[in-house]
KEPA-239566 format. One record per residue (C-alpha): residue number from 1; x, y, z. Coordinates in steps of 0.2 Angstrom, whole numbers. Layout:
N
{n NUM&east X&north Y&up Z}
...
***
This chain:
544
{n 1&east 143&north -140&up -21}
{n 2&east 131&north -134&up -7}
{n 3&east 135&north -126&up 7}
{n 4&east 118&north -125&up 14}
{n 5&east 115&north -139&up 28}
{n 6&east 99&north -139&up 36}
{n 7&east 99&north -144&up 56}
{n 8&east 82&north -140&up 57}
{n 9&east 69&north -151&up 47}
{n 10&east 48&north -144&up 43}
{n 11&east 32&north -152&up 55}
{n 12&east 17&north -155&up 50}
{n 13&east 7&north -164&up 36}
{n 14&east 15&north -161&up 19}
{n 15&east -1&north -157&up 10}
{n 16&east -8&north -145&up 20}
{n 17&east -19&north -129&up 20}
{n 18&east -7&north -118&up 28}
{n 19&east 12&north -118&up 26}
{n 20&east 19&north -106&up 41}
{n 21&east 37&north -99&up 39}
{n 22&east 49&north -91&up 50}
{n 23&east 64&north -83&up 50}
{n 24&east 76&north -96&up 56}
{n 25&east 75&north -106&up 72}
{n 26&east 82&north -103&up 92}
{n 27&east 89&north -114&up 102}
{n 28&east 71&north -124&up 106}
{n 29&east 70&north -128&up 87}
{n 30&east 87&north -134&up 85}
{n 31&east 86&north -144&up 99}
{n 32&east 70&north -153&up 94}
{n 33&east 75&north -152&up 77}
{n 34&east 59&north -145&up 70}
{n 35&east 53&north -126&up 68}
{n 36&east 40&north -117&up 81}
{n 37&east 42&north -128&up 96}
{n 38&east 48&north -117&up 109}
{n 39&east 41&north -101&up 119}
{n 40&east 38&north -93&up 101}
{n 41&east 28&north -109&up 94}
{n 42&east 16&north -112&up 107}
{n 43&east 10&north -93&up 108}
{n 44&east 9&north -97&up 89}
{n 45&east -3&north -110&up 90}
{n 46&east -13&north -101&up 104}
{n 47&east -15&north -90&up 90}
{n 48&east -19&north -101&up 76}
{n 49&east -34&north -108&up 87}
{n 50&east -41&north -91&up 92}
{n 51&east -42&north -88&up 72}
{n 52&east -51&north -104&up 71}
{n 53&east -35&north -113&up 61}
{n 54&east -33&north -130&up 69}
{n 55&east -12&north -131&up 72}
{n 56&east -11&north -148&up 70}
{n 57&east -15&north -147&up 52}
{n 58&east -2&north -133&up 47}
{n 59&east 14&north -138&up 42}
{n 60&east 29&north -127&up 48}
{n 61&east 45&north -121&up 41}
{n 62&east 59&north -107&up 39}
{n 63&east 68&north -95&up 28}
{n 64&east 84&north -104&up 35}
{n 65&east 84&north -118&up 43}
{n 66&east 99&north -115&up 54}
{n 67&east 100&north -105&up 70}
{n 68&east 112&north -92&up 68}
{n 69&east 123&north -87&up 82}
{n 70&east 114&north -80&up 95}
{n 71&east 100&north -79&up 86}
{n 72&east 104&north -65&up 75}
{n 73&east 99&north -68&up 57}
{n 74&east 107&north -51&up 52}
{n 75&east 125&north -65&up 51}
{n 76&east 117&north -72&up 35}
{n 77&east 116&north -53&up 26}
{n 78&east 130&north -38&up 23}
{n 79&east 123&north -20&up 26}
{n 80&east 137&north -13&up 12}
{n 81&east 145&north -19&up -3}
{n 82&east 161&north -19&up 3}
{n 83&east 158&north -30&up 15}
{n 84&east 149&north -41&up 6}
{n 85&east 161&north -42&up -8}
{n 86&east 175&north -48&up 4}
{n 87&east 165&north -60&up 14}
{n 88&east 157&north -67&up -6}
{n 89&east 140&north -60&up 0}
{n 90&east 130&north -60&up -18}
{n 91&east 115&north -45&up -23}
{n 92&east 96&north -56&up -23}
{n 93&east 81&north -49&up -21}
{n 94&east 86&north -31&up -16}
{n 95&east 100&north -37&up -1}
{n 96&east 117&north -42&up -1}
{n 97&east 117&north -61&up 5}
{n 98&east 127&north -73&up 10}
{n 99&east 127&north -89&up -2}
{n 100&east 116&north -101&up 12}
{n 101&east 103&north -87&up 10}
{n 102&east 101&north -92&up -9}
{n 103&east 100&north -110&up -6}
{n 104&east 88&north -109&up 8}
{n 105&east 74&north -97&up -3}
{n 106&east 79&north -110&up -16}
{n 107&east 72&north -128&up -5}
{n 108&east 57&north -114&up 1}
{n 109&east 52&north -115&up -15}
{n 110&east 52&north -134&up -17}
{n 111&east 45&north -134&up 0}
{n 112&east 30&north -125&up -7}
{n 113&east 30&north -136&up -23}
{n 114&east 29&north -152&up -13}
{n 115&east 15&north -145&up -1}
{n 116&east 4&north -136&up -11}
{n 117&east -4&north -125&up 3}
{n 118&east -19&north -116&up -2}
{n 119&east -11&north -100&up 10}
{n 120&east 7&north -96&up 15}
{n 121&east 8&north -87&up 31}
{n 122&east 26&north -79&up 31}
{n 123&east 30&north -74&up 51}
{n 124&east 42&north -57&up 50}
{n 125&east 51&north -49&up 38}
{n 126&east 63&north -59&up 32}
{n 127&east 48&north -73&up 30}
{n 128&east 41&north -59&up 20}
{n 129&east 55&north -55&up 9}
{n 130&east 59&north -72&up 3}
{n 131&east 44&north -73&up -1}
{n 132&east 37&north -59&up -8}
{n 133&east 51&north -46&up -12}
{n 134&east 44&north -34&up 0}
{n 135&east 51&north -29&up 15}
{n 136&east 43&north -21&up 31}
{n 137&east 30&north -32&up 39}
{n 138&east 23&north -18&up 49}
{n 139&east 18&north -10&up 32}
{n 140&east 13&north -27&up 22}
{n 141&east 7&north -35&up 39}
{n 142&east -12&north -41&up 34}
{n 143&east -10&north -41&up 14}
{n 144&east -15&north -53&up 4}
{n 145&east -3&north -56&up -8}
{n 146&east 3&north -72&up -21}
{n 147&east 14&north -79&up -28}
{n 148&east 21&north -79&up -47}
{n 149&east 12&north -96&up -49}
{n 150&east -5&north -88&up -40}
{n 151&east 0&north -97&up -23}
{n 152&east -9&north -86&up -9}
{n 153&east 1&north -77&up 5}
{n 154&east -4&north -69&up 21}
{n 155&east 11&north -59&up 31}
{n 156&east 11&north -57&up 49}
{n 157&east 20&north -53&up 65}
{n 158&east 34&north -68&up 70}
{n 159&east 25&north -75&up 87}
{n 160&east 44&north -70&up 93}
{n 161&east 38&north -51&up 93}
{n 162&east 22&north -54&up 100}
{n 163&east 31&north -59&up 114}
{n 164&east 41&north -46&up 117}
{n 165&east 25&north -33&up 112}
{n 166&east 11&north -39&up 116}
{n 167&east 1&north -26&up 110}
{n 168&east 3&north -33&up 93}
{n 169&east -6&north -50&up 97}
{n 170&east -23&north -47&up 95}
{n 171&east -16&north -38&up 79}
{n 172&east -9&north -53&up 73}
{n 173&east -26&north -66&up 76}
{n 174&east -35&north -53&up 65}
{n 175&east -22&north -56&up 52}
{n 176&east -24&north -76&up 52}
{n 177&east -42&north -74&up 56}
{n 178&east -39&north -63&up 36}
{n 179&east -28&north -79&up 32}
{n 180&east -41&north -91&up 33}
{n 181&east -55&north -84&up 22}
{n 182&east -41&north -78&up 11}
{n 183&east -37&north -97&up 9}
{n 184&east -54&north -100&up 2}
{n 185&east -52&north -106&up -15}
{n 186&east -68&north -94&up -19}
{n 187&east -59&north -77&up -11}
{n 188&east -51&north -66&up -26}
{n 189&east -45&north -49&up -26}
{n 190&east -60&north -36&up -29}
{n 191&east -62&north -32&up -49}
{n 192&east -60&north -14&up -48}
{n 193&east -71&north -1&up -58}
{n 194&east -60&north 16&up -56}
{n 195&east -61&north 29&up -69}
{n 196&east -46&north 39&up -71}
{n 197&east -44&north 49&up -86}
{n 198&east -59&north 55&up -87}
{n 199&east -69&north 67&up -99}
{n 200&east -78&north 81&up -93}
{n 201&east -96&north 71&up -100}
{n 202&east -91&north 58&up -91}
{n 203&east -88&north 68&up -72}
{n 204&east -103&north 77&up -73}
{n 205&east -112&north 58&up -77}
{n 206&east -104&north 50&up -65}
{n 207&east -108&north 67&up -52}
{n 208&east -126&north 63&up -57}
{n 209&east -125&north 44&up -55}
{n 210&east -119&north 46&up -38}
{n 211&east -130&north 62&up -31}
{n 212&east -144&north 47&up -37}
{n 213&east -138&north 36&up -26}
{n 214&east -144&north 32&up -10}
{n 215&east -128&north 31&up -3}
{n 216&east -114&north 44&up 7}
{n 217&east -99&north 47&up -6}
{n 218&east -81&north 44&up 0}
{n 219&east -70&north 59&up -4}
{n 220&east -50&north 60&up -3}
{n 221&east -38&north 72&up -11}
{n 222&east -20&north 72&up -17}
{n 223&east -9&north 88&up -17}
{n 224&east 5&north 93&up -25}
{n 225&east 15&north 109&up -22}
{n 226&east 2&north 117&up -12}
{n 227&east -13&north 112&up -23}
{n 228&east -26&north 100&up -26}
{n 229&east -20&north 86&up -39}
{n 230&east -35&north 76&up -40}
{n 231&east -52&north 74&up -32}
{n 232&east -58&north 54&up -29}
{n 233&east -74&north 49&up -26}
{n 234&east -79&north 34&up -21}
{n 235&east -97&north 26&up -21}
{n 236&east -94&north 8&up -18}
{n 237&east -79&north -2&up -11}
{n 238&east -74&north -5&up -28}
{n 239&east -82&north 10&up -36}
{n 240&east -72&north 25&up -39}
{n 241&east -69&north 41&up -52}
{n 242&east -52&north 52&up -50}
{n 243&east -57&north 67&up -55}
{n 244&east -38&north 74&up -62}
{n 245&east -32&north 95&up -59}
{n 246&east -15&north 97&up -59}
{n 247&east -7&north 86&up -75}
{n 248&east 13&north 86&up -77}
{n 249&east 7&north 83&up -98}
{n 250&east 1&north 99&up -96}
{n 251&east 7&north 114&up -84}
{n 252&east -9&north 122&up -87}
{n 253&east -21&north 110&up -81}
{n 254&east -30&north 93&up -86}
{n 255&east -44&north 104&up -89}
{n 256&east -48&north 122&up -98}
{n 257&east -52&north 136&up -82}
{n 258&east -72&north 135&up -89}
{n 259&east -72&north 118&up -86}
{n 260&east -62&north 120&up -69}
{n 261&east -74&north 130&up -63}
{n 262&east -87&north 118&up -70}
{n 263&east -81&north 105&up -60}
{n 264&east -76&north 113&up -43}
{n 265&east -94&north 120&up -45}
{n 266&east -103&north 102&up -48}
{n 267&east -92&north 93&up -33}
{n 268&east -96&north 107&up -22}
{n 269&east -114&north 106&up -25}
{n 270&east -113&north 87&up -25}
{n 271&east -102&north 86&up -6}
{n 272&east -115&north 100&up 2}
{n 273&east -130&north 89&up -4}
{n 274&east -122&north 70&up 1}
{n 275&east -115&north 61&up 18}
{n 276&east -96&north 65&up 12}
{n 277&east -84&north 52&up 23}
{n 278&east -66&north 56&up 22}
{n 279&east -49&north 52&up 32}
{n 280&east -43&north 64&up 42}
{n 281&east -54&north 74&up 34}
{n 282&east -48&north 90&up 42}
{n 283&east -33&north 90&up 30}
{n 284&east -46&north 89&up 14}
{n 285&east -56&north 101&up 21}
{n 286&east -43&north 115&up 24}
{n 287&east -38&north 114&up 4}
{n 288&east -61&north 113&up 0}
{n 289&east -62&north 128&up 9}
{n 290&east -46&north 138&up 3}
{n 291&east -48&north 132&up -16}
{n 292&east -66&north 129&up -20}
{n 293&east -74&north 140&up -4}
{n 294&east -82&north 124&up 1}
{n 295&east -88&north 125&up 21}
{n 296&east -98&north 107&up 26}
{n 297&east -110&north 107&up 39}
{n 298&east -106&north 88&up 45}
{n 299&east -96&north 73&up 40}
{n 300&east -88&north 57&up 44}
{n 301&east -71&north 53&up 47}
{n 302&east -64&north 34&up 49}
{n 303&east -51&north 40&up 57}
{n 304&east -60&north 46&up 70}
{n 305&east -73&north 34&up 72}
{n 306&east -59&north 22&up 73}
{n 307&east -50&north 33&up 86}
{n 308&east -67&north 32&up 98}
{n 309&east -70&north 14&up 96}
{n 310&east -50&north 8&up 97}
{n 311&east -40&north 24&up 106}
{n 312&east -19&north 21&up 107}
{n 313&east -22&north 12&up 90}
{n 314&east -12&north 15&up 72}
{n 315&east -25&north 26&up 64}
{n 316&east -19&north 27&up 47}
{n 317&east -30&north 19&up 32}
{n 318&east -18&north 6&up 29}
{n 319&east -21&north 2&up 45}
{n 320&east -38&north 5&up 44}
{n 321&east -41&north -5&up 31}
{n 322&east -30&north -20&up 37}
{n 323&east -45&north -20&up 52}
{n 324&east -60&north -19&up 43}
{n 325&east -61&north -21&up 24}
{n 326&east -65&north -37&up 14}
{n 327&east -49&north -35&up 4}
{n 328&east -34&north -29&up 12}
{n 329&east -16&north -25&up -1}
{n 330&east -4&north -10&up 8}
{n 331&east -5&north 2&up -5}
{n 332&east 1&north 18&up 3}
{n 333&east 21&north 16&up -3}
{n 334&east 10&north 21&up -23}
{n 335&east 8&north 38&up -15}
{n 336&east 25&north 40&up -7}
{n 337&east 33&north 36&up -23}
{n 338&east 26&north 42&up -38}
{n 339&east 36&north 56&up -46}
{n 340&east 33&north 65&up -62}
{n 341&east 42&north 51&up -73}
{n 342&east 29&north 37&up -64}
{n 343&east 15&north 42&up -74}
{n 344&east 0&north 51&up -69}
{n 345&east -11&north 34&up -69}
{n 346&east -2&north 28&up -53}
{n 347&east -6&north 43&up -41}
{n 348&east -24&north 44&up -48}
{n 349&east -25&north 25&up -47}
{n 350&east -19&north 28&up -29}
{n 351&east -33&north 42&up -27}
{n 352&east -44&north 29&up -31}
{n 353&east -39&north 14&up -18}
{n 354&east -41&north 26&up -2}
{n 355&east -56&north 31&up -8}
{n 356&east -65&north 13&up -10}
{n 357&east -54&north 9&up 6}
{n 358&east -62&north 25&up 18}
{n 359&east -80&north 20&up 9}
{n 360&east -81&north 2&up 15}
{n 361&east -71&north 5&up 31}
{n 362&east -82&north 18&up 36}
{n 363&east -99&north 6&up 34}
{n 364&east -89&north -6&up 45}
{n 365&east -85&north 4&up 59}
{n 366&east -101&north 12&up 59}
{n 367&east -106&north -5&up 67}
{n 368&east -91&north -8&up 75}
{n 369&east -97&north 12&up 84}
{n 370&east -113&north 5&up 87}
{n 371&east -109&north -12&up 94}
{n 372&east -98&north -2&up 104}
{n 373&east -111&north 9&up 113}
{n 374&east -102&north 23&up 108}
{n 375&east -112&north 34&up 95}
{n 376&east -114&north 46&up 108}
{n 377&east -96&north 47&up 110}
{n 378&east -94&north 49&up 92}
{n 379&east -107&north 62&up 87}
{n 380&east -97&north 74&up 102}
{n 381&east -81&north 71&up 93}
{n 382&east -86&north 75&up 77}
{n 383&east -94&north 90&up 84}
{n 384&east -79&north 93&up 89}
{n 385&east -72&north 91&up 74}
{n 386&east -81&north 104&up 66}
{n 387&east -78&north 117&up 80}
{n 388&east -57&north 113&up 75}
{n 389&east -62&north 118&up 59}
{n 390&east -70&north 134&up 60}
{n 391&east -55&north 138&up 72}
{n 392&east -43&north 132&up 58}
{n 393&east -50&north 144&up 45}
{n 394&east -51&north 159&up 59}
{n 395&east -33&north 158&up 63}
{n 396&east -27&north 171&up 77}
{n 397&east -22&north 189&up 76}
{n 398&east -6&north 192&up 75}
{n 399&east 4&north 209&up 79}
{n 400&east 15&north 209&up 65}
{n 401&east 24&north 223&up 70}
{n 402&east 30&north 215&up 89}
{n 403&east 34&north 198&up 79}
{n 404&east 45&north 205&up 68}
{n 405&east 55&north 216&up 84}
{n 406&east 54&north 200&up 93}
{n 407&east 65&north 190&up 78}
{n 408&east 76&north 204&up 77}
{n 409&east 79&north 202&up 98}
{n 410&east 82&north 184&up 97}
{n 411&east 94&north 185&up 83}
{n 412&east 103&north 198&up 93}
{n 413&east 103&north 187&up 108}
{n 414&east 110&north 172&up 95}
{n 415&east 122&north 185&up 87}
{n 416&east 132&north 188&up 105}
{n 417&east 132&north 172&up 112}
{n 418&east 142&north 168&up 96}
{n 419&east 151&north 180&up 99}
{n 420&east 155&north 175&up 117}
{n 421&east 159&north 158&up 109}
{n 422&east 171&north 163&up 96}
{n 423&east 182&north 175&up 107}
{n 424&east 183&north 161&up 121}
{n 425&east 188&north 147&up 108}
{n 426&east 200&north 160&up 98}
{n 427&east 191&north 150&up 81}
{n 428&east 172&north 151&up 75}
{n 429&east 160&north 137&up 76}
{n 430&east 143&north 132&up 70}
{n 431&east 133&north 124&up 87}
{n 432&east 123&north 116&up 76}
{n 433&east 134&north 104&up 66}
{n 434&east 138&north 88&up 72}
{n 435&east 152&north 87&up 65}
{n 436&east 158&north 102&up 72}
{n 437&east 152&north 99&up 90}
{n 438&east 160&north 81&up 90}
{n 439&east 178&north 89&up 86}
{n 440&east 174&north 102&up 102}
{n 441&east 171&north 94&up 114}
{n 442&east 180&north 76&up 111}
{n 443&east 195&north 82&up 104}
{n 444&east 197&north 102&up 110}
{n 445&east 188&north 100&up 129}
{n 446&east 190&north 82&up 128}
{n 447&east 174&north 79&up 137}
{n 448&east 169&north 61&up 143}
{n 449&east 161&north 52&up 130}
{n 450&east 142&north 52&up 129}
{n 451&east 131&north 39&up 118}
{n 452&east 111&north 36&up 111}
{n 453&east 105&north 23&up 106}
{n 454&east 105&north 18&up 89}
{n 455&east 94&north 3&up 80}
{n 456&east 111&north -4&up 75}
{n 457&east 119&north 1&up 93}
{n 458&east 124&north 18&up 100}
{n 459&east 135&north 31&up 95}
{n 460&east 142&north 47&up 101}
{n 461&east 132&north 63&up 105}
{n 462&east 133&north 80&up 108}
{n 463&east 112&north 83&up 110}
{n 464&east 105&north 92&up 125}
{n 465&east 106&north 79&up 136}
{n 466&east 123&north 77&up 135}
{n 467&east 127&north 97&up 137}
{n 468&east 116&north 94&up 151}
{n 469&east 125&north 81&up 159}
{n 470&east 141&north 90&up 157}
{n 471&east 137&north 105&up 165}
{n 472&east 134&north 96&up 181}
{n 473&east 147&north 84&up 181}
{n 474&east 163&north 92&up 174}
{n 475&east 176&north 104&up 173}
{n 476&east 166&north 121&up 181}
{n 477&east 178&north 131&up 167}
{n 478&east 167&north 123&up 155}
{n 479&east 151&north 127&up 159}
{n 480&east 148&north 144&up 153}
{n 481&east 155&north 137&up 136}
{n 482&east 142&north 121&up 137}
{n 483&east 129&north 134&up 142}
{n 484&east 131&north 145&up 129}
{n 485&east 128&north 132&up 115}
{n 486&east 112&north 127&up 126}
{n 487&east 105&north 144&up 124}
{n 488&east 109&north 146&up 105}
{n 489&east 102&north 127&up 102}
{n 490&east 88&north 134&up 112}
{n 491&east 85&north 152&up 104}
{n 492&east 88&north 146&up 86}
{n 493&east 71&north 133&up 90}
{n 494&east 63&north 147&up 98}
{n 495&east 64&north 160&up 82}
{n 496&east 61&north 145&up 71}
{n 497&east 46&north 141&up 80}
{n 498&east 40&north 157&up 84}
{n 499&east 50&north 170&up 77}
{n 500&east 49&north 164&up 56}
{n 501&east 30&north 155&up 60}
{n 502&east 21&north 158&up 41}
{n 503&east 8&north 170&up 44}
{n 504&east -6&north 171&up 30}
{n 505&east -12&north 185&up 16}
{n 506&east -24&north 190&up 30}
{n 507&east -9&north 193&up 43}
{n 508&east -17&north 179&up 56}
{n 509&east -9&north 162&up 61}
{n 510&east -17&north 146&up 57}
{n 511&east -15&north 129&up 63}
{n 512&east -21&north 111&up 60}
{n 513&east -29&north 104&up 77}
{n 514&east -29&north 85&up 75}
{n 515&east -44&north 79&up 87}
{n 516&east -38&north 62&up 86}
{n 517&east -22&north 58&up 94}
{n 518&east -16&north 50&up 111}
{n 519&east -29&north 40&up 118}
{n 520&east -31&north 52&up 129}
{n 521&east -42&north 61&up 119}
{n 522&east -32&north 76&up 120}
{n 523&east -29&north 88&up 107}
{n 524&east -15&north 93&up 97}
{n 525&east -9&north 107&up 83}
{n 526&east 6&north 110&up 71}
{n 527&east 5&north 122&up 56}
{n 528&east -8&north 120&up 42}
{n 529&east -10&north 109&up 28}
{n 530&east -1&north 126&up 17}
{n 531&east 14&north 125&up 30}
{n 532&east 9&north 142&up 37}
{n 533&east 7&north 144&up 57}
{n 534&east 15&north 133&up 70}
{n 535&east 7&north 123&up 86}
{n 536&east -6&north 136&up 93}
{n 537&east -11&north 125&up 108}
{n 538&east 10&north 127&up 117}
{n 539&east 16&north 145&up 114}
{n 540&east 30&north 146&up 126}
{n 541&east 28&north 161&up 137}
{n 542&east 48&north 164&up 137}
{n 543&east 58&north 165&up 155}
{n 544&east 48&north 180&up 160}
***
């Protein structure tokens, strides 16, 4: 018997080019009894005509065509087993779900068998996961995806969360502006050419095809325990070679160390000689230059060139590619989770994709730069880019003798205020365990309670701020004790930072300088792509 009792009905013309679903619908919907009709659903249709999709010939729906209790859809899923076992929540598609949940993907379907659209446009993440399997619309947001039965999909941002950041608007009108070319009965997924286990004939062919072309060569790297894994080159949006290092089939090497060399020679000959276009090239370069002694005079990055034209913006090449590229897939979770029992194929067919991806997203904001006005701009940031670099591989003096005096002080200084703590408290404990710090000061001082904010909430906390807030506003015993634990918290990030920083073979510190960040333009540093050195741009001076 069904349980599943729809009080909300889909608009719009049944055979239609675009079938738009939601989540579930508010208060307007179930109202009107219809999807997309309030505050959300107009700003959606603004939308829809600013990508040049007519509104009136879409036909609207949702996941779940009942309004939850105030609104929250999380009613309708369980977060743990136990709870879902008692309240006869069942396991589909990678969630626990209540039984309506089944029902309602279930009439999607049918919905979709009656309609026939030629694109789906899923609004938010549970949209996207009914649909799809996937979940995370910031990540799939802008992909262009299909069903089992070849049925084309095009996730986006729910109108609901464009409302409430609006930043994301113009983000989501590129994504149905994508939706309605991906529509087009003639749009299909590119028909990749990647070579991925190759032979050392058919590198240094495919080094000499490309050095004989008249275009710049996309380059991206993968690492793995400090090394270079692979080497993709890209020629063409849908042209690519992964050039293998590291293999786990053999703990040697995918090559003999003649042909190593061989080939680290040949690519070095080939990047000095080509326009080499990478993303956030200065990681790629720091491994060029430690592992092959590769130094380039000039490059492009689409990171940068991205950053100049659209500062504050994602900058990532999923991102990226999401913007700019004919063909757009989110791709980047293959990298995150290959592991030695995936395979070498999928990390080297992952080499591939952002290489293809940097080499058509750099030809497109190369216009965008010029459209701009902006290729000054961008020539002085690249410039800058090299001076980074030459400051990354100097690295900075470092008097190894006072760093290691200068540990040994602030160990002591950590060691005594332990000591201080222990006597007071007649019983050790560790400042830096939750677990610990919960138990002192809400059960031993019996402090007044402090929260954060959680995504599911708030809980209890024992962070700075909270130590901070006591030391003003309680007992005046307690406040050498709070203080203490301050200073420990304080000293331990201090000799962590500072103290244990990784110095290189050559006794200086390095960092990475990223000259892409706020949209400020101003710089920042953290430690190199080897984990040695630390952020050389804020080196506390101490208290004096």
């Amino acid at each position: 018997m069904s349980i599943y009792r729809p009080t909300v009905r889909p608009r719009g013309p049944e055979k239609c080019e675009f079938l738009i679903v939601g989540e579930a619908p508010g208060s307007n919907e179930e109202q009107a009894g219809v999807p997309f009709v309030g505050s959300s659903g107009k700003e959606l249709e603004k939308m829809l005509t600013e990508a040049g999709i007519n509104p009136g010939l879409c036909r609207y729906t949702n996941v779940i065509n009942i309004r939850p209790p105030d609104n929250k859809i999380d009613i309708f899923f369980r977060s743990s087993k136990k709870a879902a076992l008692a309240d006869g929540a069942v396991w589909f598609k990678g969630k626990w779900c209540m039984p309506e949940v089944l029902e309602a993907v279930a009439e999607l379907h049918n919905e979709i068998e009656r309609c026939q659209p030629a694109c789906i446009i899923p609004v938010g993440n549970v949209a996207l996961w009914a649909l799809t399997d996937y979940w995370g619309i910031t990540k799939w947001r802008g992909s262009q995806l299909r069903l089992a039965n070849g049925t084309k999909i095009l996730p986006t941002y729910h109108p609901a969360a464009v409302l409430r950041q609006w930043e994301l608007r113009w983000i989501t009108v590129v994504d149905l502006k994508r939706a309605k070319k991906w529509a087009h009965p003639d749009t299909r997924e590119p028909d990749w050419q990647f070579i991925l286990r190759p032979g050392l004939r058919t590198v240094i062919q495919t080094l000499a095809k490309i050095d004989a072309l008249n275009v710049p060569v996309a380059v991206d790297i993968e690492t793995r325990n400090k090394q270079i894994a692979c080497i993709g080159l890209a020629w063409s949006a849908t042209e690519a070679i992964c050039i293998p290092i590291l293999c786990i089939e053999n703990a040697a090497g995918y090559w003999s160390l003649e042909e190593e060399v061989l080939i680290y020679r040949a690519v070095s000959m080939l990047m000095r000689k080509k326009q080499c276009i990478g993303q956030n090239f200065l990681y790629d370069m720091q491994y060029f230059a430690k592992q092959l002694g590769l130094r380039l005079d000039g490059w492009d990055d689409t990171m940068l060139a991205h950053h100049v034209c659209f500062p504050g913006t994602p900058k990532g090449l999923d991102f990226i590619s999401s913007l700019y590229n004919d063909f757009h897939r989110y791709w980047k979770d293959e990298g995150k989770t290959w592991d030695r029992n995936t395979g070498e194929e999928q990390l080297w067919n992952y080499n591939c994709l952002d290489a293809c991806a940097t080499w058509e997203a750099h030809h497109r904001i190369a216009k965008v730069v010029e459209a701009f006005k902006l290729t000054e701009q961008y020539a002085l940031h690249k410039a800058q880019s090299q001076t980074a670099f030459r400051m990354m591989l100097r690295g900075a003096r470092v008097d190894l003798e006072y760093k290691r005096a200068f540990t040994k002080e602030l160990e002591k200084a950590i060691e005594e205020l332990y000591s201080f703590l222990h006597f007071t408290l007649g019983r050790p404990v560790n400042v830096q365990s939750p677990k610990q710090m919960h138990k002192l000061c809400y059960d031993v001082l019996q402090l007044p309670p402090k929260y954060k904010k959680t995504k599911d909430g708030r809980r209890l906390t024992c962070d700075a701020t909270a130590i901070e807030e006591w030391c003003v506003s309680c007992e005046p015993l307690f406040r050498p004790l709070l203080q203490a634990i301050l200073d420990i918290r304080s000293l331990a990030v201090f000799k962590a930072t500072f103290g244990e920083a990784g110095v290189d073979w050559d006794g200086r510190v390095r960092c990475s300088y990223n000259v892409a960040g706020p949209e400020t333009f101003r710089w920042s540093s953290s430690e190199d792509a080897f984990g040695y050195g630390m952020n050389l741009q804020t080196i506390s001076s101490g208290d004096g």
